[in-house]
N, C-alpha and C positions, 0 to 999 in steps of 0.2 A: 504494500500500500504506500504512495506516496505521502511525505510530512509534509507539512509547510514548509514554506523558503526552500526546497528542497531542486527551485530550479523547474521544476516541470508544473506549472502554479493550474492548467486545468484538470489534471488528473484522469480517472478511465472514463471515468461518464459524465458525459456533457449536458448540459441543459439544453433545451428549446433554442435559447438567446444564444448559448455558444454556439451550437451548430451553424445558425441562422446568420451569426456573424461570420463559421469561416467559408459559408458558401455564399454569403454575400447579398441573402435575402430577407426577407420579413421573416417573422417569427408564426405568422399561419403559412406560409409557405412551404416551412419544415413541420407544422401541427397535419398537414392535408399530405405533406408525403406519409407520413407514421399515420393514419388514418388510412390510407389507402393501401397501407401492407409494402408498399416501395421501401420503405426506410425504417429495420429495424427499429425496436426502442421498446424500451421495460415501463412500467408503470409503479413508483415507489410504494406499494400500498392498494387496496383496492382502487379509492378516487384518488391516488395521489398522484405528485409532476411526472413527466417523460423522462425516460434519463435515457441518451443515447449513448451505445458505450464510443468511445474514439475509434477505437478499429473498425469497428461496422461501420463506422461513417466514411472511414479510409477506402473499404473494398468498395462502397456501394460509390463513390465517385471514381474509383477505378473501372467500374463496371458502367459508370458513366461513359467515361473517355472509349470505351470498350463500342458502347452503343452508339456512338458518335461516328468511331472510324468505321464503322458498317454501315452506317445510313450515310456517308459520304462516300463509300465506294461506290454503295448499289446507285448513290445518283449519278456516277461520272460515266455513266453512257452505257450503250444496248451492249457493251461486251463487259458487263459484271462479273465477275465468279460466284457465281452462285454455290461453289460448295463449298469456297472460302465463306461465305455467311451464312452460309447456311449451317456451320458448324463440320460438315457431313468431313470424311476423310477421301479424298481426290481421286487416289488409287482404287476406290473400286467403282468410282462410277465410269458409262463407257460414254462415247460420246452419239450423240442423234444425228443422226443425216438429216 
């Protein structure tokens, strides 16, 4: 567990307001990603605050960047790769005449 003054001053779980601040949005911006199931997050308590952990917030704008460079390939024209985005592995599809 991180002390105080200990140099890392947010710690594992973020609030609302932190998150909100390192993606640069309002604070319902990150309440409607965590409502929609996009953006992990705990609940302290039955009714209580969000608490995001840091690392979930890490992978899920990785998985941004991720979702970004696949909808910019599949726009740059009719010769897409489609099993590059599709996930699929290259070597067992054949090709269509």
């Amino acid at each position: 567990m991180t002390s105080p003054g200990s140099g890392d001053e947010i710690g594992r779980f973020l609030t609302l307001a932190d998150a909100a601040e390192i993606l640069a949005v309002d604070v319902a911006a990150v309440d409607e990603l965590i409502r929609s199931g996009e953006l992990p997050a705990i609940r302290v308590g039955t009714a209580g605050p969000w608490r995001i952990e840091r690392l979930q917030l890490e992978v899920w704008i990785e998985l941004q960047y991720e979702e970004t460079r696949k909808f910019s390939a599949w726009n740059q024209g009719e010769f897409s790769n489609i099993a590059e985005l599709s996930g699929a592995r290259t070597g067992r599809l054949r090709p269509v005449d």
